[in-house]
C-alpha positions as CSV (number, residue, x, y, z in Angstrom):
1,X,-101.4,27.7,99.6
2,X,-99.6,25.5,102.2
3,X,-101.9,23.6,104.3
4,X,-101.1,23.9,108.2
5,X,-99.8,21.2,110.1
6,X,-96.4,18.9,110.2
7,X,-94.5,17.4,107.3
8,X,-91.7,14.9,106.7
9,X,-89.4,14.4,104.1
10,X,-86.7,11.5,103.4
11,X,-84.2,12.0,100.6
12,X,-82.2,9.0,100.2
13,X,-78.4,9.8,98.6
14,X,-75.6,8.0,97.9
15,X,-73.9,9.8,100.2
16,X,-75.9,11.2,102.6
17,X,-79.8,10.4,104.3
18,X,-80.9,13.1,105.3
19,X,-85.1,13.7,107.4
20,X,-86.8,16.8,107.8
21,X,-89.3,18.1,110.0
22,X,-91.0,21.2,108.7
23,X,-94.0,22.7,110.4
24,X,-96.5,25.1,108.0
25,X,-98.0,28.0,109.9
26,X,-100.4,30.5,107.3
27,X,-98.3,29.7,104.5
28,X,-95.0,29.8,105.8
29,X,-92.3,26.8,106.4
30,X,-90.4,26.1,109.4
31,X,-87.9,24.0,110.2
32,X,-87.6,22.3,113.0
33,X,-85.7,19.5,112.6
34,X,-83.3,18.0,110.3
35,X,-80.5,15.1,110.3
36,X,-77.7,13.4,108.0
37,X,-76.3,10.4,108.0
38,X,-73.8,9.1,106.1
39,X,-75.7,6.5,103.7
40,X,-75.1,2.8,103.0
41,X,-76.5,0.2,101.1
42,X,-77.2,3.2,98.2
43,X,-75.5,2.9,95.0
44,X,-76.0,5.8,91.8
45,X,-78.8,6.7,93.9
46,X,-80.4,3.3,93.9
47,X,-80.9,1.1,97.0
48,X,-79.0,-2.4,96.8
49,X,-79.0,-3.3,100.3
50,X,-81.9,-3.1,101.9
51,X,-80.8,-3.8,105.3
52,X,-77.5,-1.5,105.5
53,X,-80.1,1.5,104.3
54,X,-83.0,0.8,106.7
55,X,-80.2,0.9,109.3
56,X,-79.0,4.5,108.5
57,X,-82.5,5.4,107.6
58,X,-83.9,4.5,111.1
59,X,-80.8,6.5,112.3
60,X,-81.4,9.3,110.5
61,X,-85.0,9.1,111.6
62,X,-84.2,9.2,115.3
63,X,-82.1,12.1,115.5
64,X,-84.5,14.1,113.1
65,X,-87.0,12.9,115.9
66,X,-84.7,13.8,118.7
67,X,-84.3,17.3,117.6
68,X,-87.8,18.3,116.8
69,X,-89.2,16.7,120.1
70,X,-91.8,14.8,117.3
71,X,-92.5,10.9,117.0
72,X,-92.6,10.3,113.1
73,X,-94.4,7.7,112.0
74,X,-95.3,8.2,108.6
75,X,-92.6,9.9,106.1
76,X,-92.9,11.4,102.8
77,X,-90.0,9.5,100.4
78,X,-87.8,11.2,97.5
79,X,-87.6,9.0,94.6
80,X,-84.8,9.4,92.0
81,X,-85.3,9.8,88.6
82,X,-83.9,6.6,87.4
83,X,-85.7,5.3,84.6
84,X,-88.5,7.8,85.1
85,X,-91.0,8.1,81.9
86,X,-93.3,11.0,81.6
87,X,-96.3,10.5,79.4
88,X,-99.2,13.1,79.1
89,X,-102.4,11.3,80.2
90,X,-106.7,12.2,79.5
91,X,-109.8,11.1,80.9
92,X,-113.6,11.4,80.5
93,X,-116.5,10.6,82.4
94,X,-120.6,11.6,82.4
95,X,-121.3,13.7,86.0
96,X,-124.2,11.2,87.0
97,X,-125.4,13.0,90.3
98,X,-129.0,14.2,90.1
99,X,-127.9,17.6,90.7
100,X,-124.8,17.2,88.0
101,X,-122.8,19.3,90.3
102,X,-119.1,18.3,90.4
103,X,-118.0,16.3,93.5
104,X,-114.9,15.0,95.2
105,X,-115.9,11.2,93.1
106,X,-116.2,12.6,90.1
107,X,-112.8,14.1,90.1
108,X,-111.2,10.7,91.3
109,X,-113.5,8.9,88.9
110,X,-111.9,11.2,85.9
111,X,-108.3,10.4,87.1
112,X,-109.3,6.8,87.2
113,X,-110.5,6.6,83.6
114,X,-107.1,8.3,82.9
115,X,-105.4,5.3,84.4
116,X,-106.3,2.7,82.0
117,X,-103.3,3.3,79.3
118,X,-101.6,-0.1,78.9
119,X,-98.7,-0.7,81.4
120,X,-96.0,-3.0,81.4
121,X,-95.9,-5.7,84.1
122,X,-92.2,-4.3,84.8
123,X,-93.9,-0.7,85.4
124,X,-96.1,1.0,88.2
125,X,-97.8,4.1,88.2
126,X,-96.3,6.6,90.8
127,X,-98.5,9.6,90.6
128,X,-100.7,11.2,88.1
129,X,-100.8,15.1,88.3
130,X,-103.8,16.9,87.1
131,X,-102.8,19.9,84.5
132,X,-106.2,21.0,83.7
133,X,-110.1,19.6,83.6
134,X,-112.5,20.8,80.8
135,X,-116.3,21.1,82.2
136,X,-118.7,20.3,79.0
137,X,-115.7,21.9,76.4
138,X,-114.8,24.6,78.9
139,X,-111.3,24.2,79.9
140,X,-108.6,25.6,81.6
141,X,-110.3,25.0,85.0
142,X,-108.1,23.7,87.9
143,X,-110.7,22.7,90.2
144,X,-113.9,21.4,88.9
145,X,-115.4,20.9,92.0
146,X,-118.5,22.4,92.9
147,X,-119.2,23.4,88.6
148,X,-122.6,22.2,87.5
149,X,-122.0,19.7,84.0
150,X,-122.9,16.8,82.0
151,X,-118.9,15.6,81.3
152,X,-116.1,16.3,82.8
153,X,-112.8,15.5,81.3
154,X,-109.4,15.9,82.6
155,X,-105.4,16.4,81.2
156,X,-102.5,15.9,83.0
157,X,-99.2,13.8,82.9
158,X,-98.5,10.4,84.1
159,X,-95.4,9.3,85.9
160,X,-93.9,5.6,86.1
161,X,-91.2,4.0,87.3
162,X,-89.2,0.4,87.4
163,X,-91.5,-1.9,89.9
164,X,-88.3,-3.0,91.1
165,X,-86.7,0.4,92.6
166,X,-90.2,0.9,93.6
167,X,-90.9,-2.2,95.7
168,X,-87.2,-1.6,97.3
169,X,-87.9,1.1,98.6
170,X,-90.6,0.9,100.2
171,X,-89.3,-2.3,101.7
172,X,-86.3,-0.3,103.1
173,X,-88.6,2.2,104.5
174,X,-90.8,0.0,106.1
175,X,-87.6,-2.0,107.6
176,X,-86.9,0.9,109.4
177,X,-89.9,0.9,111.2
178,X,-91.5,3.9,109.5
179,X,-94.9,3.7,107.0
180,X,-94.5,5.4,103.6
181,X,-97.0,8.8,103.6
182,X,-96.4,9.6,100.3
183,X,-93.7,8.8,97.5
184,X,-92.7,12.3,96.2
185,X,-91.0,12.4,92.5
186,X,-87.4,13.9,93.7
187,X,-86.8,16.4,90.6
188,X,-90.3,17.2,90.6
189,X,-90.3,18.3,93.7
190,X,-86.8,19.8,93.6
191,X,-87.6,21.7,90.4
192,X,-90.8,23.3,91.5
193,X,-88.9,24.7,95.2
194,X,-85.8,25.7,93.5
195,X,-87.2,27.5,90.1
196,X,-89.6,30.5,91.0
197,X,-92.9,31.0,89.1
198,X,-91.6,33.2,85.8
199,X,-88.8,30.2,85.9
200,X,-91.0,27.4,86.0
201,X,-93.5,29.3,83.3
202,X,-90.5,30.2,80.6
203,X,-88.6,27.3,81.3
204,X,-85.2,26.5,83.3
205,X,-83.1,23.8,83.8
206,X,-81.9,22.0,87.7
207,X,-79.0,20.6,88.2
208,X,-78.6,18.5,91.6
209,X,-74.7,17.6,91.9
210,X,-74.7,15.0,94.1
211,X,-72.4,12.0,95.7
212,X,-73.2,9.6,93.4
213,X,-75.1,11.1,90.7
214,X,-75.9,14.2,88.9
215,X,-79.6,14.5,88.0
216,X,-81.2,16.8,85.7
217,X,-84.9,18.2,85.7
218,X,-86.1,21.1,83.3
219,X,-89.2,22.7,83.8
220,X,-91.5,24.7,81.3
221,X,-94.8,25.7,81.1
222,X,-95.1,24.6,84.9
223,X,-94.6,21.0,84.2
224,X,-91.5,18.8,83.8
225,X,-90.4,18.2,80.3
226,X,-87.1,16.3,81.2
227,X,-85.4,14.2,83.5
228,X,-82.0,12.5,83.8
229,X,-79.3,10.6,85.5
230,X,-75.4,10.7,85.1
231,X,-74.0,7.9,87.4
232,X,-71.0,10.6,88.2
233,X,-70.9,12.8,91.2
234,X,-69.1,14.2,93.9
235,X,-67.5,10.7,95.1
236,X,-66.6,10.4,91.7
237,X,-64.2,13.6,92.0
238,X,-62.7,12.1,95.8
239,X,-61.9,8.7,94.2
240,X,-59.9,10.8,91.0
241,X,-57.9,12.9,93.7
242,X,-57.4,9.4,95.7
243,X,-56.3,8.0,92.6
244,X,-54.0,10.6,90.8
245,X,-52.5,11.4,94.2
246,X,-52.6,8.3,95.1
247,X,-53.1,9.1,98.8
248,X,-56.6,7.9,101.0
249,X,-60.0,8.8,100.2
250,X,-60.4,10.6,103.7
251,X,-57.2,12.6,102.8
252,X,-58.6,13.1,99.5
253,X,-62.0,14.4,100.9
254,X,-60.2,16.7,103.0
255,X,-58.2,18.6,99.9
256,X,-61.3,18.9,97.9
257,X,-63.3,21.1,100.7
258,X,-60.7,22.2,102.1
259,X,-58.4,23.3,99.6
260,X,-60.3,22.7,96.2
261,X,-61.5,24.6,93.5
262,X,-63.4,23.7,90.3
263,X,-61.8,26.7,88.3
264,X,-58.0,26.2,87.0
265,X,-57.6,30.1,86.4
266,X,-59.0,30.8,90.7
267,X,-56.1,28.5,91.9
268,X,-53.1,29.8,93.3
269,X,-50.1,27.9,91.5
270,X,-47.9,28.6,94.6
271,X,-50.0,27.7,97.6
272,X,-49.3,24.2,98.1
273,X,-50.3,21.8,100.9
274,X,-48.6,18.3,101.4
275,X,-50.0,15.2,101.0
276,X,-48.7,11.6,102.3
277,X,-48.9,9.3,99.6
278,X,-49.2,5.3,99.5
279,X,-45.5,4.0,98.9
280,X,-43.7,7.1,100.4
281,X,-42.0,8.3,103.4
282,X,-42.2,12.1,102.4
283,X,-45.2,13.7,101.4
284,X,-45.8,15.2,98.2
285,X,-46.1,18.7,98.3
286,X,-49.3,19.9,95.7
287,X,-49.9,23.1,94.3
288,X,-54.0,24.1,94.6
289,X,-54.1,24.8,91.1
290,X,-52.9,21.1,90.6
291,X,-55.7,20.0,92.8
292,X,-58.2,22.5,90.8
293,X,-56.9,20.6,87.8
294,X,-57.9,17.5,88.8
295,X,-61.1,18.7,90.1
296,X,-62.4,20.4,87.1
297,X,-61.6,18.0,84.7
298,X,-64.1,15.5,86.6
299,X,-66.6,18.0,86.9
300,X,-66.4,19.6,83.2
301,X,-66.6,15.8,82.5
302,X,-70.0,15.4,83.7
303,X,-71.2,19.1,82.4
304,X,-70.1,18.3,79.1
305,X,-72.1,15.0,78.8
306,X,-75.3,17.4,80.3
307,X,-74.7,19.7,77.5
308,X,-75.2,17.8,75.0
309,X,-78.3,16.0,75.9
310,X,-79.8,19.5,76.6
311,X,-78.6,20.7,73.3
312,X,-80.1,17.7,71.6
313,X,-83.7,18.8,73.6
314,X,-83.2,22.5,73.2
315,X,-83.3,23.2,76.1
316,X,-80.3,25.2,76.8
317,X,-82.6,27.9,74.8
318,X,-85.0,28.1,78.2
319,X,-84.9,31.5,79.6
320,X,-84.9,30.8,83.0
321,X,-80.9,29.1,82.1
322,X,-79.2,26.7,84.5
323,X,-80.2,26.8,88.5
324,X,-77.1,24.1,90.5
325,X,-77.9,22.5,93.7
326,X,-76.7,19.7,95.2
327,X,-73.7,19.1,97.8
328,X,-71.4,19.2,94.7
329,X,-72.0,22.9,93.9
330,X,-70.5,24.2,96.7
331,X,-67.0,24.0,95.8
332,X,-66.0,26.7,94.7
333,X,-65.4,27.8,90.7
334,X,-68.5,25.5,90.1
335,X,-70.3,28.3,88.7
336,X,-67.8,29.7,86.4
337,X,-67.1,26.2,85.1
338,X,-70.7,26.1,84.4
339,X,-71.4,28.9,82.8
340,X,-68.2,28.1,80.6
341,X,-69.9,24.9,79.4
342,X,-72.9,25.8,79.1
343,X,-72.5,29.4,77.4
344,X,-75.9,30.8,79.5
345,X,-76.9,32.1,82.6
346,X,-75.8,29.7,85.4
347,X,-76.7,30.6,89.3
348,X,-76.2,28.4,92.4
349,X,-79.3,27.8,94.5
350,X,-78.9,28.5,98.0
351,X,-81.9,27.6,101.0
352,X,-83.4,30.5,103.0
353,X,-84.4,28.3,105.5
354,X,-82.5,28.9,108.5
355,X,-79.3,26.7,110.0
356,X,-79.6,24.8,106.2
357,X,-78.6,27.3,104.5
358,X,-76.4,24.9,101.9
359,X,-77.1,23.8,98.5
360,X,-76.5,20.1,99.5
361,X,-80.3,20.4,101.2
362,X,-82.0,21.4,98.5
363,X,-83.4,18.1,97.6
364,X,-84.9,17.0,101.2
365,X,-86.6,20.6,101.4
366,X,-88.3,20.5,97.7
367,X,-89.9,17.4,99.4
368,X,-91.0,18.8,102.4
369,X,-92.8,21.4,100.2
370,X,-94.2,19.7,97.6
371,X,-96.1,17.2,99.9
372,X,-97.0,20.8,102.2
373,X,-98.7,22.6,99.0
374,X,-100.5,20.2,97.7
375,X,-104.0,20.8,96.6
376,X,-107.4,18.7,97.5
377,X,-107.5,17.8,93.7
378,X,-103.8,16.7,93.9
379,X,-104.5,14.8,97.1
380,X,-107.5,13.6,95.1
381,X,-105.6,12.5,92.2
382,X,-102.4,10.6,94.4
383,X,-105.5,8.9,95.8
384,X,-107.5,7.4,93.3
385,X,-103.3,6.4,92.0
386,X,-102.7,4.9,95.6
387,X,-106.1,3.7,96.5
388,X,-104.7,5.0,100.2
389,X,-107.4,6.7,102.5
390,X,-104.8,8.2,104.5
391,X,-104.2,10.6,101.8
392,X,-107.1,12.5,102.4
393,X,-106.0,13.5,105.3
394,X,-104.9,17.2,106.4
395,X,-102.4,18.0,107.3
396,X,-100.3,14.6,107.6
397,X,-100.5,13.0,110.5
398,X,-97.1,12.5,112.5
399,X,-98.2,11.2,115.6
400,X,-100.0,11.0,118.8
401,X,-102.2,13.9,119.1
402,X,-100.1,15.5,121.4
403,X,-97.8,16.6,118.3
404,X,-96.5,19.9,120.2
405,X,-92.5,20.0,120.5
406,X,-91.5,17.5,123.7
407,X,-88.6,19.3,124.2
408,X,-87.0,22.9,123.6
409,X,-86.4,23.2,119.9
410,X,-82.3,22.0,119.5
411,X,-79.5,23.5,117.9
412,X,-79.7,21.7,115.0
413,X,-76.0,19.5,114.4
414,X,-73.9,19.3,111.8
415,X,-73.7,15.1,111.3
416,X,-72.8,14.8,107.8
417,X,-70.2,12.5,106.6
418,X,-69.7,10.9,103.1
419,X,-69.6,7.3,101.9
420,X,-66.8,6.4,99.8
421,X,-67.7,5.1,95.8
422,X,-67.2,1.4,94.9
423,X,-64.8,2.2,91.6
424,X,-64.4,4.4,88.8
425,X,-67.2,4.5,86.1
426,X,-64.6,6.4,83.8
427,X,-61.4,8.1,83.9
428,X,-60.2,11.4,82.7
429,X,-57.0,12.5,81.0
430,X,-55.1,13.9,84.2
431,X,-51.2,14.2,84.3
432,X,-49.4,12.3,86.9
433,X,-49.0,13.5,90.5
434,X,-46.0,15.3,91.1
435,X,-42.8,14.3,92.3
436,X,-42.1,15.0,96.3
437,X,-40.3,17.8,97.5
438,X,-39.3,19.0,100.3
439,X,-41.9,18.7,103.4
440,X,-43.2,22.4,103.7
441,X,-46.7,21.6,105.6
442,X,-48.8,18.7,106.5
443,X,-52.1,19.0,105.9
444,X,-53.3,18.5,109.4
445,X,-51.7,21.7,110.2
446,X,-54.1,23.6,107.3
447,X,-57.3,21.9,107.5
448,X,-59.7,24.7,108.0
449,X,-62.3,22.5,108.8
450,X,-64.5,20.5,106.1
451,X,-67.8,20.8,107.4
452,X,-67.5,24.5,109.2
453,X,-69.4,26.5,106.6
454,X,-72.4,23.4,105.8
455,X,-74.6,25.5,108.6
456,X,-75.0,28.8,109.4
């Protein structure tokens, strides 16, 4: 059950930054204010300049501000799954009240003792999350609290990550003026907002398509069983129609929304659209199945290197099949192209929550949610990990008390612009670019608009 009250979240792309401002009333989340920013400093997900992404983060941060009339102060953070590790975790400890009935200490006490596994200097702790306490041999129990007992024990699974990325981060944040709240596991959270229940029970597999990365988290038996990063993402399918057409990355954007599709067999092979070209007077005139072509060999590319680390886990045998997110899954034919790779059941995620109705916010949301259903004992737990008081607060604090909306609630904008990659990780077998015909078009008389459909 989602606790009351305002909540933040800050996903930090390669791309794109994108804040939101959700409120929880009685269970249910509403938006009311979200921003994207075209990122900088961010590279394969990771932060490299701190001062370039504390500028667009503070940006991002005022227009999310701006549009739900709040003053945000403290903001929940997304953390990528580079280098995650995943190890399962156990504690003990003797209930030595006088009345030996279970208390708020004893449950942080129990995580504690579960934080003593050795830890390299080059590793930190990021959370800890409680699977299940046993209360003198009786287990199963998620909340001990209140139970009579001699020992309490506890199982769950710990989370680390590089120091380094960790440390940048937060620095980047707290450039920007704003205090970290919470730092959120990003495929954690994503996994657990896009599967539902019988998904996360059986097992099922996310795939976030972004700019600059794909990352994969599969879920089973409510927890997360694997993570993953591919350093290839949408950018990385711009820069091969830049490349093989060898026209701008903005004109190369503008074919891939507006005229691309992932599927070969989809693409008309008479539609064509013409393209100027570095070197040439007269542009080249491209079919869209051309374009598909180049598209799809990027993106069966990356699904093919997926496929065989999830063969290798057996996890392609989870019931629950492949769920795709991500700004990257909404070109069309991504789907098909999936399912073809993968030979299961392949659906794209879309968000229910109204004016962000795209895949691309999947990420920022799962945030927003995980931090807005968390339980005392998690809270307990991310506390004794953090040592933080202000965790125990409920609900998260945004502001001056006067936290009601200062304004009427905005339309909310569509900002979103993408940040061209640095090179080419690998190339793909693609035929050269055609030669050029005849002008028929130019493709400022057929843009239908790249950013039209990204809001409802």
């Amino acid at each position: 059950m989602a606790r009351n009250g305002f909540f933040t979240g800050l996903d930090i792309g390669t791309s794109s930054i994108k804040v939101l401002v959700a409120e929880y009333i009685d269970g249910e989340m509403n938006v009311i204010g979200v921003s994207n920013v075209k990122s900088s400093g961010v590279k394969d997900g990771i932060i490299v300049d701190i001062d370039a992404a504390a500028k667009e983060i503070k940006l991002a941060i005022e227009q999310a501000e701006e549009k739900s009339g709040i003053s945000i102060e403290k903001i929940n953070v997304g953390l990528p799954a580079n280098l995650l590790q995943i190890e399962p975790t156990q504690g003990m400890i003797p209930v030595t009240s006088e009345s030996k009935e279970i208390k708020d200490e004893d449950v942080e006490s129990v995580v504690k003792s579960a934080l003593t596994k050795s830890i390299t200097p080059e590793r930190e702790v990021i959370s800890l999350v409680p699977e299940e306490f046993i209360v003198d041999s009786f287990q199963g129990i998620r909340d001990p609290r209140g139970m009579m007992g001699i020992r309490l024990e506890m199982r769950g699974l710990l989370y680390t990550g590089p120091t380094t990325i960790l440390h940048n981060l937060r620095k980047t944040v707290e450039r920007a003026g704003i205090l970290v709240e919470n730092i959120i596991i990003s495929p954690l959270a994503m996994a657990k907002s896009v599967l539902n229940e019988g998904e996360r029970e059986f097992g099922a597999t996310v795939i976030d398509m972004g700019g600059g990365q794909t990352t994969v988290a599969s879920m089973r038996a409510q927890e997360l069983q694997y993570t993953n990063i591919y350093p290839e993402g949408g950018e990385y399918v711009t820069k091969d129609i830049s490349k093989v057409l060898k026209t701008s990355v903005q004109i190369a954007e503008a074919l891939k929304f507006n005229f691309g599709n992932a599927n070969v067999r989809e693409a008309s092979a008479t539609d064509s659209v013409q393209v100027e070209v570095v070197g040439s007077d007269t542009p080249v005139d491209v079919t869209e199945k051309y374009l598909a072509e180049i598209i799809s060999a990027r993106i069966k590319h990356v699904l093919e290197r997926v496929k065989q680390d999830l063969e290798r886990g057996r996890l392609l045998e989870l019931p629950g099949g492949i769920v795709i997110v991500g700004g990257g899954a909404i070109l069309p034919g991504v789907v098909e192209i999936a399912q073809e790779v993968f030979g299961t059941k392949v659906k794209l995620f879309v968000p229910h929550q109204v004016g962000i109705r795209n895949p691309m916010f999947a990420n920022v949301i799962g945030l927003v949610e995980y931090v807005g259903t968390l339980t005392d004992v998690d809270i307990i737990a991310q506390l004794a990990v953090t040592g933080e008081e202000i965790l125990r607060r409920k609900p998260i604090d945004l502001g001056p008390s006067d936290t009601m909306l200062k304004q009427p609630q905005q339309p909310i904008q569509n900002d979103f612009t993408f940040n061209e990659a640095d090179h080419f990780d690998q190339d793909v077998n693609i035929q050269e670019a055609p030669k050029p015909r005849e002008p028929k078009q130019n493709i400022g008389d057929r843009v239908r608009g790249i950013f039209g459909s990204m809001f409802d």
